[in-house]
mmCIF entry with sequence, helices, sheets and N, C-alpha, C, O atoms, coordinates in Angstrom:
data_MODEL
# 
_entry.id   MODEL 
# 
_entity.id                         1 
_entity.type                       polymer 
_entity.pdbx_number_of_molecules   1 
# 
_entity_poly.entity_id                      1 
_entity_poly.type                           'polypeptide(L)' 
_entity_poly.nstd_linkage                   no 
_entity_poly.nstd_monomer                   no 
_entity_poly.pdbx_seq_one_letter_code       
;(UNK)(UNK)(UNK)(UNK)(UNK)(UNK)(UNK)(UNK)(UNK)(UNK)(UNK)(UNK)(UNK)(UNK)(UNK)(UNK)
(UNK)(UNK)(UNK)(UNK)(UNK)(UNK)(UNK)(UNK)(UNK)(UNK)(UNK)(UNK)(UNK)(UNK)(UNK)(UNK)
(UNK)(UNK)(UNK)(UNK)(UNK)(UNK)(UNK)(UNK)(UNK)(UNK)(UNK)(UNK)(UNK)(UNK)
;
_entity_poly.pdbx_seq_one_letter_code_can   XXXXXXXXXXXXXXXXXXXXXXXXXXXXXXXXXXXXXXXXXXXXXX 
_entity_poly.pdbx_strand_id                 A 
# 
loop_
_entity_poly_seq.entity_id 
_entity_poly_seq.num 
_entity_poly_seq.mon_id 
_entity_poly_seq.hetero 
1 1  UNK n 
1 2  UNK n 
1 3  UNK n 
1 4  UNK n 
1 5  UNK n 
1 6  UNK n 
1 7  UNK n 
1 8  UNK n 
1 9  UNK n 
1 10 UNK n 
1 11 UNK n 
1 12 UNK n 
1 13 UNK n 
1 14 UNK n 
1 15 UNK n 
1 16 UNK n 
1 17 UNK n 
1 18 UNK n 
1 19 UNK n 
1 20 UNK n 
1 21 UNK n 
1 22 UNK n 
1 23 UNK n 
1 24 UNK n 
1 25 UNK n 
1 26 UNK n 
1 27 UNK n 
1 28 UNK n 
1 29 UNK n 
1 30 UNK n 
1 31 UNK n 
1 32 UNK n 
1 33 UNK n 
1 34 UNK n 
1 35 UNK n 
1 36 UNK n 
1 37 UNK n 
1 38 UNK n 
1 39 UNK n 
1 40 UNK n 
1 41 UNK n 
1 42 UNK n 
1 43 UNK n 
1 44 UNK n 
1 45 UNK n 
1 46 UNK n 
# 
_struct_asym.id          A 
_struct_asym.entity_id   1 
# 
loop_
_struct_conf.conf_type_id 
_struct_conf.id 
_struct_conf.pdbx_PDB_helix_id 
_struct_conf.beg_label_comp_id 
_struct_conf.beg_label_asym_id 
_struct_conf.beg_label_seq_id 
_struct_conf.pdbx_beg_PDB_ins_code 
_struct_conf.end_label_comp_id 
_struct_conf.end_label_asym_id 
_struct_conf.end_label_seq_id 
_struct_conf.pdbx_end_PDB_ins_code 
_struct_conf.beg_auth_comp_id 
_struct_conf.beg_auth_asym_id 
_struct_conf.beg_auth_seq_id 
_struct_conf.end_auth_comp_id 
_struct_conf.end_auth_asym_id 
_struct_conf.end_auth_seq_id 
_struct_conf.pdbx_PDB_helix_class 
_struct_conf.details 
_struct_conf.pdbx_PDB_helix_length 
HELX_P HELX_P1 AA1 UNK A 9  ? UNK A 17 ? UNK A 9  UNK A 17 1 ? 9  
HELX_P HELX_P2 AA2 UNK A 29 ? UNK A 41 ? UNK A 29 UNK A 41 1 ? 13 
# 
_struct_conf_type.id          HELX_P 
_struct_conf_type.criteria    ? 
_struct_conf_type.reference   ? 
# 
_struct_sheet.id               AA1 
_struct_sheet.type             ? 
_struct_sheet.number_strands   2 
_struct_sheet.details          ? 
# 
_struct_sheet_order.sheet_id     AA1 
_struct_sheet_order.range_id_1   1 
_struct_sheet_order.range_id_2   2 
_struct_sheet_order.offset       ? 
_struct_sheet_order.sense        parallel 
# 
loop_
_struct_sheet_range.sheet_id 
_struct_sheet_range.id 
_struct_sheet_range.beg_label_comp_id 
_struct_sheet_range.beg_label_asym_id 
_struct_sheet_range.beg_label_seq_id 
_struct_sheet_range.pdbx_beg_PDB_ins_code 
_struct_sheet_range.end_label_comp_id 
_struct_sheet_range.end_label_asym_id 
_struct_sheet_range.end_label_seq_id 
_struct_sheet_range.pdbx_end_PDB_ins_code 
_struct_sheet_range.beg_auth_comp_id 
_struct_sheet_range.beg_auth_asym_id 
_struct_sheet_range.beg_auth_seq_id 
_struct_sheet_range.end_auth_comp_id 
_struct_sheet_range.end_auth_asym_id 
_struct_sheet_range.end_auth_seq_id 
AA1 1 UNK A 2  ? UNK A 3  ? UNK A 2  UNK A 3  
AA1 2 UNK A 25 ? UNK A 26 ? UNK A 25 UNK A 26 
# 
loop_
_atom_site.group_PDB 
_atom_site.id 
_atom_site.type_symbol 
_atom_site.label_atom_id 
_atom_site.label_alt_id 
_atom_site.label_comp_id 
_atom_site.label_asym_id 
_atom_site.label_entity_id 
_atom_site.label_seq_id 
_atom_site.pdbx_PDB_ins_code 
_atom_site.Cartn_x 
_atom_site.Cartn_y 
_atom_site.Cartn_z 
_atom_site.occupancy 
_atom_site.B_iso_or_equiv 
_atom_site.pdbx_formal_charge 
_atom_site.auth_seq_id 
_atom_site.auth_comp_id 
_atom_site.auth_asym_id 
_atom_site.auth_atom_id 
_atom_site.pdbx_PDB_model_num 
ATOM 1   N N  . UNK A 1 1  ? -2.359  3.469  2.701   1.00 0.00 ? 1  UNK A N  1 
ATOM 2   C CA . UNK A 1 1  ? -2.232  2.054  2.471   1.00 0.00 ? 1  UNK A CA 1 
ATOM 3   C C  . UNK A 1 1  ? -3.482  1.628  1.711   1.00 0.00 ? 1  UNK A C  1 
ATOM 4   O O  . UNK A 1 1  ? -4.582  2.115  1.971   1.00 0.00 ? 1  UNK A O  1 
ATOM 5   N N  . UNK A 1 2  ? -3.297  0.730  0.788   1.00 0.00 ? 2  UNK A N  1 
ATOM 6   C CA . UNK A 1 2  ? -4.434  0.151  -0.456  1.00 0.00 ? 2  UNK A CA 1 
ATOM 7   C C  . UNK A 1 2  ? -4.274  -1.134 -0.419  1.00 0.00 ? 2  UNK A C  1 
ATOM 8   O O  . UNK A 1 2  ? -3.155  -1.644 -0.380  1.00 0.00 ? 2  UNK A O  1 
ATOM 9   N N  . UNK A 1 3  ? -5.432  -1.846 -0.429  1.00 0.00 ? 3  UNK A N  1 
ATOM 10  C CA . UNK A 1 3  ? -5.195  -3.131 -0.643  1.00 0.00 ? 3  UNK A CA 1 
ATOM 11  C C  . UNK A 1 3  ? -6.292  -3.668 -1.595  1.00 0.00 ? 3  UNK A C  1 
ATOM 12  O O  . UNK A 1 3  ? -7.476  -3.741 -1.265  1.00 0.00 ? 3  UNK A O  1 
ATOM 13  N N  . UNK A 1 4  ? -5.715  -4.106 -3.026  1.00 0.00 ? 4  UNK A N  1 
ATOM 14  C CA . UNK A 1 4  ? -7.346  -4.664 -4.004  1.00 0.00 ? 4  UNK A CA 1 
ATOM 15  C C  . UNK A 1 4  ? -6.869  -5.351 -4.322  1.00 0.00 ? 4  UNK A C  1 
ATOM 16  O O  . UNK A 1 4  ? -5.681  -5.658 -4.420  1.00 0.00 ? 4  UNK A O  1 
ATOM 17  N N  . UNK A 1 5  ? -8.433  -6.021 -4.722  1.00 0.00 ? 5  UNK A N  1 
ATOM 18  C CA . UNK A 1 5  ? -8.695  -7.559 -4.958  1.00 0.00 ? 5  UNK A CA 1 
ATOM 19  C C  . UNK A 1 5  ? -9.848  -7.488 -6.197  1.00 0.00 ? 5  UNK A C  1 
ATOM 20  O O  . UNK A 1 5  ? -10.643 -6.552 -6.279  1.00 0.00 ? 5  UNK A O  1 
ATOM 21  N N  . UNK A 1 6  ? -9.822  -8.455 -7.007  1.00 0.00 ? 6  UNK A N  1 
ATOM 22  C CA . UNK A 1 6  ? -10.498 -8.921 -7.398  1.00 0.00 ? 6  UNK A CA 1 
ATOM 23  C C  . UNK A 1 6  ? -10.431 -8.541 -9.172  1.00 0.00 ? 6  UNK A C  1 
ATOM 24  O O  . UNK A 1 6  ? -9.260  -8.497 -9.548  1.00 0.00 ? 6  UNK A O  1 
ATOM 25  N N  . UNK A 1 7  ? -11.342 -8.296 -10.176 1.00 0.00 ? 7  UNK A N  1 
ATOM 26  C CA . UNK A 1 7  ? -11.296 -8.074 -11.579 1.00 0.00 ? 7  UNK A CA 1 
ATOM 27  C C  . UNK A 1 7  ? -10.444 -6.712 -11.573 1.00 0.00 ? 7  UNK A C  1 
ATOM 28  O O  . UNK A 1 7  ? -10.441 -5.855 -10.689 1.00 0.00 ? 7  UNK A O  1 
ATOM 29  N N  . UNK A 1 8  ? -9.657  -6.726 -12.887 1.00 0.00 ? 8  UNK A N  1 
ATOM 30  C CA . UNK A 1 8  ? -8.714  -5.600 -13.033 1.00 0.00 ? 8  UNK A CA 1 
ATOM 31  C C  . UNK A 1 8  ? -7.751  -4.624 -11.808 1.00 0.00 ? 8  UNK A C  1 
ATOM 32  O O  . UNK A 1 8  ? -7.418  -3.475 -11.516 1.00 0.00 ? 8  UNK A O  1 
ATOM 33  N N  . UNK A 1 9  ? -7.608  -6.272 -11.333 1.00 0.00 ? 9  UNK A N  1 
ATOM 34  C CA . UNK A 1 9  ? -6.559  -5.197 -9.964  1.00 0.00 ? 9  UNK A CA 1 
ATOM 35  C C  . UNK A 1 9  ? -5.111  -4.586 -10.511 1.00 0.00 ? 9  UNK A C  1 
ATOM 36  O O  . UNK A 1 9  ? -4.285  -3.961 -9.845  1.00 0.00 ? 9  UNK A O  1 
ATOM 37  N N  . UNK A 1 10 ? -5.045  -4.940 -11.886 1.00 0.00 ? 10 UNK A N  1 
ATOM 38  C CA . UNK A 1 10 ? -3.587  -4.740 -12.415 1.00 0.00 ? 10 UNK A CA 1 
ATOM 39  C C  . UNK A 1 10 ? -3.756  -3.140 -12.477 1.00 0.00 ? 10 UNK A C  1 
ATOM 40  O O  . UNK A 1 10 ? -3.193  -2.275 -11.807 1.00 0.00 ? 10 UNK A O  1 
ATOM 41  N N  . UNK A 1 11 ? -4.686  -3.031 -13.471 1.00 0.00 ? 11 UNK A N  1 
ATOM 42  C CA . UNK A 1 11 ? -4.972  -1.721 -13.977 1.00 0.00 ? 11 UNK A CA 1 
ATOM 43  C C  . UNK A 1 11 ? -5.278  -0.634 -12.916 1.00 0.00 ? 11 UNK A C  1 
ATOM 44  O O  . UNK A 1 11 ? -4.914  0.541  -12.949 1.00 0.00 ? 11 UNK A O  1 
ATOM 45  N N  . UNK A 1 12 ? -6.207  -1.414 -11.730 1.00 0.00 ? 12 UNK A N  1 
ATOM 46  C CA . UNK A 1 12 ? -6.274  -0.435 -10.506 1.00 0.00 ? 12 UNK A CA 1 
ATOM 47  C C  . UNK A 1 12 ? -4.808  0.114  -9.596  1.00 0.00 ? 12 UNK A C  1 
ATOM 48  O O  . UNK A 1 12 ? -4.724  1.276  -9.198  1.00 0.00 ? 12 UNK A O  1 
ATOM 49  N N  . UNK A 1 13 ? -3.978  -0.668 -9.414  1.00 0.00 ? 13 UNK A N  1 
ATOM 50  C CA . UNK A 1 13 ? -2.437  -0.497 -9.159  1.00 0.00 ? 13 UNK A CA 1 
ATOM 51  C C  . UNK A 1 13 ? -1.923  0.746  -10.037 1.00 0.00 ? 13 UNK A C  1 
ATOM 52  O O  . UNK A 1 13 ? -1.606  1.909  -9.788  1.00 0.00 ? 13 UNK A O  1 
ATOM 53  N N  . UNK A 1 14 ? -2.005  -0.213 -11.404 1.00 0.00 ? 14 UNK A N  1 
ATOM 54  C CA . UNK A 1 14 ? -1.465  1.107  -12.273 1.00 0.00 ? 14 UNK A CA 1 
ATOM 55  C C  . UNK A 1 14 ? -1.995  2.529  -11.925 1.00 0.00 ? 14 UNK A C  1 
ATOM 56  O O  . UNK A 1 14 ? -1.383  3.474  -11.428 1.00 0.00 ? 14 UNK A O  1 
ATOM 57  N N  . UNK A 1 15 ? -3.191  2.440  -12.286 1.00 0.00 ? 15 UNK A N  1 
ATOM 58  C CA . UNK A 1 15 ? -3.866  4.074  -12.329 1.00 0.00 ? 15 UNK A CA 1 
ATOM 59  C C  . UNK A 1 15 ? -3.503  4.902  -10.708 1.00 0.00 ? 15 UNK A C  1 
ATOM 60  O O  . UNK A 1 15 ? -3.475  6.116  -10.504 1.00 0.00 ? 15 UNK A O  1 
ATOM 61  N N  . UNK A 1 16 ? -3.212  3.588  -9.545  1.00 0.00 ? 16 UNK A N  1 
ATOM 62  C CA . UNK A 1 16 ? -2.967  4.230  -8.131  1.00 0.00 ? 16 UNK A CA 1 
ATOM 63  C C  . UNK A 1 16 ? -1.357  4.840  -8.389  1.00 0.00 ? 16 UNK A C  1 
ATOM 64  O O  . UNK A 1 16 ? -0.888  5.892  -7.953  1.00 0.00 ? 16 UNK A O  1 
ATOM 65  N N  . UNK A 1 17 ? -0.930  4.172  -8.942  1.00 0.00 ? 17 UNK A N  1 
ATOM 66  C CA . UNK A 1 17 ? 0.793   4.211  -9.195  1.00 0.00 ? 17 UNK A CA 1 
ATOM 67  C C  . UNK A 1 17 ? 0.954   5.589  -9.771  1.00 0.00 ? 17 UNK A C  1 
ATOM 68  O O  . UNK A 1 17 ? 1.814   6.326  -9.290  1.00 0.00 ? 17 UNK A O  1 
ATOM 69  N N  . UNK A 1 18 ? 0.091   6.051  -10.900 1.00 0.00 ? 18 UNK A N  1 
ATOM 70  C CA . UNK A 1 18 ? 0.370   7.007  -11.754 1.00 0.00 ? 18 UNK A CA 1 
ATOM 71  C C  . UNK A 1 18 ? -0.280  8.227  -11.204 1.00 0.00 ? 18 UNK A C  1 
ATOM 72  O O  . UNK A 1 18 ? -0.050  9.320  -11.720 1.00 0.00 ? 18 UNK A O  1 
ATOM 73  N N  . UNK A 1 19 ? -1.060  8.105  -10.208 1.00 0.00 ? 19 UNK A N  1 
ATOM 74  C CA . UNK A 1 19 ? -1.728  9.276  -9.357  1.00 0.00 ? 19 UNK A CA 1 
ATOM 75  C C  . UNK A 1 19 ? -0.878  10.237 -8.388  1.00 0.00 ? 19 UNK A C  1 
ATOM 76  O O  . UNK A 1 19 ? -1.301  11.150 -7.680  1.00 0.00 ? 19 UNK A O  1 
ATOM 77  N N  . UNK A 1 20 ? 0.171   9.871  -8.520  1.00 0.00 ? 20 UNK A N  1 
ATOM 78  C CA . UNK A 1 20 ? 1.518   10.855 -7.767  1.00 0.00 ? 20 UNK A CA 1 
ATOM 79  C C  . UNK A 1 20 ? 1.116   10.619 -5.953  1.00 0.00 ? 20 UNK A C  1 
ATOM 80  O O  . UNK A 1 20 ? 1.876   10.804 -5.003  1.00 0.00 ? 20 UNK A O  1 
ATOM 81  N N  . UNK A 1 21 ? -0.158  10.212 -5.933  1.00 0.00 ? 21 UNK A N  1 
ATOM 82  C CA . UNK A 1 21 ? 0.236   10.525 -4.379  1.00 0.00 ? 21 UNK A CA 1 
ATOM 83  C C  . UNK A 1 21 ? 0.424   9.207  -3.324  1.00 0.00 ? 21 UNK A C  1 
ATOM 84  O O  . UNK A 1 21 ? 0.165   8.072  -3.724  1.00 0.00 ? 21 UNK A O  1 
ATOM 85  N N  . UNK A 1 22 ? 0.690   9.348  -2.550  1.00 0.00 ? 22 UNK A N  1 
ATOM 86  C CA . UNK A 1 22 ? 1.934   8.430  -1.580  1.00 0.00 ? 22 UNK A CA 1 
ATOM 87  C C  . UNK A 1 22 ? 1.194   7.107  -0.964  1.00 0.00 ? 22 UNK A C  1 
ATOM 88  O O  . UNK A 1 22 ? 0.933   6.816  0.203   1.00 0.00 ? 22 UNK A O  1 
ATOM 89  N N  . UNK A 1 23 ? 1.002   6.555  -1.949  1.00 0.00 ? 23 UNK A N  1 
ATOM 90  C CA . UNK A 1 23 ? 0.282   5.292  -2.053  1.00 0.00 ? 23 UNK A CA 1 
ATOM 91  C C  . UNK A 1 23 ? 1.054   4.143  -1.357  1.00 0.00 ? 23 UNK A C  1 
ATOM 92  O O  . UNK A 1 23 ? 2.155   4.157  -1.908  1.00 0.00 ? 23 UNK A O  1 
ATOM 93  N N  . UNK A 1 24 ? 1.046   3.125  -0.402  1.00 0.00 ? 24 UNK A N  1 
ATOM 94  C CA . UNK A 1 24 ? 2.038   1.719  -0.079  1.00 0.00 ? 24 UNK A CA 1 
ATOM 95  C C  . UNK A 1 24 ? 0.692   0.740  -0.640  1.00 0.00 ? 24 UNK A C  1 
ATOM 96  O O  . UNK A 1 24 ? -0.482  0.644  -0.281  1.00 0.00 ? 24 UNK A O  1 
ATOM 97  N N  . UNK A 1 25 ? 1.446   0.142  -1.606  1.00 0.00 ? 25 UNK A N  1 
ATOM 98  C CA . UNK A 1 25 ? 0.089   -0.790 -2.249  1.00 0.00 ? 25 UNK A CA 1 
ATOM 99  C C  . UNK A 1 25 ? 0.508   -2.500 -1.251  1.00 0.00 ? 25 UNK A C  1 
ATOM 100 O O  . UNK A 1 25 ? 1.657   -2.934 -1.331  1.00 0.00 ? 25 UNK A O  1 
ATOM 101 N N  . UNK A 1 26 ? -0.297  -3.077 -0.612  1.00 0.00 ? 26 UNK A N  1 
ATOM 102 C CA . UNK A 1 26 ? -0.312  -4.286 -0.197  1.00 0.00 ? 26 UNK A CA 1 
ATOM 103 C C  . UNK A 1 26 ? -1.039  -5.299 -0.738  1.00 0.00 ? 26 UNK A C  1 
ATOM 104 O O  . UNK A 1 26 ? -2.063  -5.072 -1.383  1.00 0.00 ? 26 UNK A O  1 
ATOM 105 N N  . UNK A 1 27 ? -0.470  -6.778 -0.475  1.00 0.00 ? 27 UNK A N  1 
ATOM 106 C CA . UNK A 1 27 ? -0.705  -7.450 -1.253  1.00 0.00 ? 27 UNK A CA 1 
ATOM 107 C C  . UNK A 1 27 ? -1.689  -8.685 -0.541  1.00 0.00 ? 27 UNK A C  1 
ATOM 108 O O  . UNK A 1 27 ? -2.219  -9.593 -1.181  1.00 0.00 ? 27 UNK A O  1 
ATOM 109 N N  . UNK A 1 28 ? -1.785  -8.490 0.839   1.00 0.00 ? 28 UNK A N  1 
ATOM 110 C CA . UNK A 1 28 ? -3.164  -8.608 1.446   1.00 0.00 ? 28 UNK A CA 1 
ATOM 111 C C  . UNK A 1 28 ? -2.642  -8.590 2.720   1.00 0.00 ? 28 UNK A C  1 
ATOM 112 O O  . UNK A 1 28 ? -1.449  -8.437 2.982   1.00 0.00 ? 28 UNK A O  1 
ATOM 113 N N  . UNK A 1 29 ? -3.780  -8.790 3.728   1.00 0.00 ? 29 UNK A N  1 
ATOM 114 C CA . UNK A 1 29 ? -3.779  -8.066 5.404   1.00 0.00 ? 29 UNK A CA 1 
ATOM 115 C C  . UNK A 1 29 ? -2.843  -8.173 5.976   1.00 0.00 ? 29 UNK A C  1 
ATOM 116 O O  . UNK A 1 29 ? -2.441  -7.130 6.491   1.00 0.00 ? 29 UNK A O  1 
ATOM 117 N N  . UNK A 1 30 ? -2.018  -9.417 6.195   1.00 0.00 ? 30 UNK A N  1 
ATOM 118 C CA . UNK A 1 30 ? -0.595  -9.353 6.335   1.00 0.00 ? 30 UNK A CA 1 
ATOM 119 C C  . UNK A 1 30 ? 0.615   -8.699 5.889   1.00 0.00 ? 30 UNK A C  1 
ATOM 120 O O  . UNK A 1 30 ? 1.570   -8.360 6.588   1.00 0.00 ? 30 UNK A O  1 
ATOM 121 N N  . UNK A 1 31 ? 0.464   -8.564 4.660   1.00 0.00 ? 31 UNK A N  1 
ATOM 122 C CA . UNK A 1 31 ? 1.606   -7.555 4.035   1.00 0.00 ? 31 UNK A CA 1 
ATOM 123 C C  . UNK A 1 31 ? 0.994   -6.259 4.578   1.00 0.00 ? 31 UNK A C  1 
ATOM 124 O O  . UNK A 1 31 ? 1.775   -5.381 4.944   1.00 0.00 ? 31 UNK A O  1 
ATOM 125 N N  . UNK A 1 32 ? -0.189  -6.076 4.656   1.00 0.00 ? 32 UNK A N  1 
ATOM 126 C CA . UNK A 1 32 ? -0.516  -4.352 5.093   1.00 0.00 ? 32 UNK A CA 1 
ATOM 127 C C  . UNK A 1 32 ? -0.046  -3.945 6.832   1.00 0.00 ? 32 UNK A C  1 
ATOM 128 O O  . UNK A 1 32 ? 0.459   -2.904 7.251   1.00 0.00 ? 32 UNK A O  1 
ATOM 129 N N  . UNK A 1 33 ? -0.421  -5.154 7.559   1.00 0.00 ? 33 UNK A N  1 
ATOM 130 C CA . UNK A 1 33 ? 0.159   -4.953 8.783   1.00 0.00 ? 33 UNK A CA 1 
ATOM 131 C C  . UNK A 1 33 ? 1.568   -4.548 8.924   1.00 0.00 ? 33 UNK A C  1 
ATOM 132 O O  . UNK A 1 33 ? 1.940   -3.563 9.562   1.00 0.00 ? 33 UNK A O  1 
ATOM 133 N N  . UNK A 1 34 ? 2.326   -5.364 8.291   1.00 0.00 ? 34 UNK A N  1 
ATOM 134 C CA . UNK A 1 34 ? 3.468   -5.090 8.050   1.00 0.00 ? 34 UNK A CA 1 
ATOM 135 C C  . UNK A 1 34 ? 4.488   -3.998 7.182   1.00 0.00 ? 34 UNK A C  1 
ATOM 136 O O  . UNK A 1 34 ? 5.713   -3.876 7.228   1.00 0.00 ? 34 UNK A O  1 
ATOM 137 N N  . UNK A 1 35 ? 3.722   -3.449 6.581   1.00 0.00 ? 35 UNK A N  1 
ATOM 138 C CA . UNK A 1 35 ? 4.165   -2.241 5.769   1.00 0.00 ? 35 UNK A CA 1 
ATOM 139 C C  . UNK A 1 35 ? 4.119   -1.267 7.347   1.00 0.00 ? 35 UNK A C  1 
ATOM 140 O O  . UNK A 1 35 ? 4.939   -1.009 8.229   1.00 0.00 ? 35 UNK A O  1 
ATOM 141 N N  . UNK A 1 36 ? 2.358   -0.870 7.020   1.00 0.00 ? 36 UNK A N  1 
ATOM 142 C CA . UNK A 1 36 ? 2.525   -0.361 8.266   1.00 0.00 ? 36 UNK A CA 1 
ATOM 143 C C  . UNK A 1 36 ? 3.069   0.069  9.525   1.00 0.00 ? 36 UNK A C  1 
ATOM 144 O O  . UNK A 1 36 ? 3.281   1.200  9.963   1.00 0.00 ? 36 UNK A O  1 
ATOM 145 N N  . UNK A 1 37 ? 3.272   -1.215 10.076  1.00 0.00 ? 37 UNK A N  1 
ATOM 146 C CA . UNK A 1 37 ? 3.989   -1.213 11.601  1.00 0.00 ? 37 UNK A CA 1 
ATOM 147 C C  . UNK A 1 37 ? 5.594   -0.173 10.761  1.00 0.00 ? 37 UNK A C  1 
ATOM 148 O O  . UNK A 1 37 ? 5.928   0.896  11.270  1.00 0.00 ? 37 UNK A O  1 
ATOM 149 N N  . UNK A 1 38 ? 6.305   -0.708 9.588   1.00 0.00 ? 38 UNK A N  1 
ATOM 150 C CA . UNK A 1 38 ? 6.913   -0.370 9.055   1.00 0.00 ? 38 UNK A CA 1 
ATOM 151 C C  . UNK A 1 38 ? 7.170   1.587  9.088   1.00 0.00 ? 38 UNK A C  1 
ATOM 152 O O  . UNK A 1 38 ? 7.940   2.337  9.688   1.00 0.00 ? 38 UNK A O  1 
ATOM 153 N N  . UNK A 1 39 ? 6.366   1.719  8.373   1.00 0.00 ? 39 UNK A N  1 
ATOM 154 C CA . UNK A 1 39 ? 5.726   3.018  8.113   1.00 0.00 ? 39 UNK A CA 1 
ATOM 155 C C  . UNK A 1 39 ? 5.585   3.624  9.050   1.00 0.00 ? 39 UNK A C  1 
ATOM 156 O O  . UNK A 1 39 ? 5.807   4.773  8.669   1.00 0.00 ? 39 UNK A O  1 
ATOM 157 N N  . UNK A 1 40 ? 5.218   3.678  10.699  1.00 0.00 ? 40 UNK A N  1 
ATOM 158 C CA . UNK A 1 40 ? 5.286   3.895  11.407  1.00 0.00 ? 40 UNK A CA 1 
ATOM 159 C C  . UNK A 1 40 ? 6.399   4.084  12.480  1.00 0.00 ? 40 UNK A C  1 
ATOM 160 O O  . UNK A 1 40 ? 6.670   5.196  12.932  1.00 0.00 ? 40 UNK A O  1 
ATOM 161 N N  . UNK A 1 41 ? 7.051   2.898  12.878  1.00 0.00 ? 41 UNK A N  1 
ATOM 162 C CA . UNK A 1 41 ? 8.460   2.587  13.142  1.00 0.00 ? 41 UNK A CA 1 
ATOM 163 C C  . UNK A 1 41 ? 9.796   4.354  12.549  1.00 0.00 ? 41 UNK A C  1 
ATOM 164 O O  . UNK A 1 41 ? 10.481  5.166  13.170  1.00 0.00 ? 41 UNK A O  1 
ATOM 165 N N  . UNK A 1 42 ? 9.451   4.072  11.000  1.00 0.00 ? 42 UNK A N  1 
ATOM 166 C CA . UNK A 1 42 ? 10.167  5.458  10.556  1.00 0.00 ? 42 UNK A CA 1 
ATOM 167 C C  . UNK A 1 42 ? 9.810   6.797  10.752  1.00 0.00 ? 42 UNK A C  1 
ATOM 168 O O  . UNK A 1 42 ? 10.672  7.673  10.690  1.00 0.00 ? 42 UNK A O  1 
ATOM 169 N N  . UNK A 1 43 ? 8.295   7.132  11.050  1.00 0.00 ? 43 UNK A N  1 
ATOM 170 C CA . UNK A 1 43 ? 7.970   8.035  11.194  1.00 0.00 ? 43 UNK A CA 1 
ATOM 171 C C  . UNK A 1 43 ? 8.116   8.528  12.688  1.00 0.00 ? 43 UNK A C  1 
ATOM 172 O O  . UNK A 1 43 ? 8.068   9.714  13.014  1.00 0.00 ? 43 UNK A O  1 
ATOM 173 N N  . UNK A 1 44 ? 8.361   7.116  13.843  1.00 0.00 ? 44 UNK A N  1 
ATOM 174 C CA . UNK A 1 44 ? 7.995   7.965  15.243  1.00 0.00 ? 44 UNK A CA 1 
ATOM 175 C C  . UNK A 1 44 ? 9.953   7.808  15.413  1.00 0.00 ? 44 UNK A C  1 
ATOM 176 O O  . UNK A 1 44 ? 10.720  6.927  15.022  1.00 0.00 ? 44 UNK A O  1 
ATOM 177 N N  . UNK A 1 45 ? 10.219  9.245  16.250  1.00 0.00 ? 45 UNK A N  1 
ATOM 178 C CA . UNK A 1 45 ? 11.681  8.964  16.299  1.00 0.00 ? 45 UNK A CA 1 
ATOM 179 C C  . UNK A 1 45 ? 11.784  8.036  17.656  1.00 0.00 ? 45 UNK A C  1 
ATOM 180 O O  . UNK A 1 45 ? 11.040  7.669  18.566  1.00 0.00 ? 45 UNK A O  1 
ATOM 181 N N  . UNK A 1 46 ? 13.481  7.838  17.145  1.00 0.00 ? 46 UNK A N  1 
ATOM 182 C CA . UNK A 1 46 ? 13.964  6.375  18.426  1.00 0.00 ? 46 UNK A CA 1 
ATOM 183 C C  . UNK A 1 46 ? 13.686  7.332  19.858  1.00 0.00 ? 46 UNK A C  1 
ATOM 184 O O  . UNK A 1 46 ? 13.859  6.839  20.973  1.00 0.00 ? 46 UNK A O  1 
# 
């Protein structure tokens, strides 16, 4: 999980995007909690 802020966050996304590895980009602490819990949820079985 990644979360940036501030000058050239476009380009930082991009270059995370194009790095092949298994990046969930958030769009600040709330969206990350929530990916998360997410992300988790699928990984532990019912």
């Amino acid at each position: 999980m990644v979360r940036l802020e501030g000058t050239n966050v476009q380009q930082g996304k991009d270059i995370l995007a194009m790095s092949g590895l298994p990046i969930i980009a958030a769009n600040d602490l709330g969206d990350a909690a929530k990916k998360i819990v997410a992300e988790v949820n699928q990984a532990v079985p019912a």
